[in-house]
N, C-alpha and C positions, 0 to 999 in steps of 0.2 A: 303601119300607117297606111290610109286608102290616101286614094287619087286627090280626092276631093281635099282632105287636111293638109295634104302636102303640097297644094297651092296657094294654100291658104299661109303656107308657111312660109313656102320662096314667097311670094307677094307682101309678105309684114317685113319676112329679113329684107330684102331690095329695096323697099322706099327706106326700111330704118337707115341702112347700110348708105343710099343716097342722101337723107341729110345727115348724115356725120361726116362726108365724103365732101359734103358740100359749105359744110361750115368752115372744117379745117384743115380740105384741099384746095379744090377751085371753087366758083361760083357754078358753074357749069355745069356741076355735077346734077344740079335740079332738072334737069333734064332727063337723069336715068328713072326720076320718080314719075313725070311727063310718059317715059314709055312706058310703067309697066302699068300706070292706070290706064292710057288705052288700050294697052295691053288687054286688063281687063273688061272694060267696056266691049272691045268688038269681040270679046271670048263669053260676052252674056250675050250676046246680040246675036253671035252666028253659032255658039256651041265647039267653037275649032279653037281649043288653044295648046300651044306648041308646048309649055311645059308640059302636058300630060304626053309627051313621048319621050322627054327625058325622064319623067317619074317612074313609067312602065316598064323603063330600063332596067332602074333603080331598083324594081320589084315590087313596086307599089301595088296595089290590086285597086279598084272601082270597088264603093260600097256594094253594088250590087252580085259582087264576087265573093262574097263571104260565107 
């Protein structure tokens, strides 16, 4: 899996994950959805974002590592 699909995946799994969390835990939970969309916004906007150092962990490569 590259860098890029693998954000793409934490990012669908954590908002899914926050409304199910949010239905039938708290209300509050909508808030973890709140972070990771700006999450994404300032990660199109400045090119910095924090998942891609746990992905590179992970083993992930950058499309352009192929």
């Amino acid at each position: 899996m590259t860098i890029e699909n693998g954000i793409k995946v934490l990012a669908g799994s954590m908002v899914l994950l926050s409304v199910v969390l949010t239905q039938f835990v708290h209300p509050n939970f909508i808030w973890l959805t709140v972070f990771v969309g700006a999450n994404l916004l300032q990660s199109a906007f400045t090119g910095i974002c924090p998942a891609v150092f746990f992905l590179k962990i992970l083993g992930c490569k950058a499309e352009t590592d192929k």
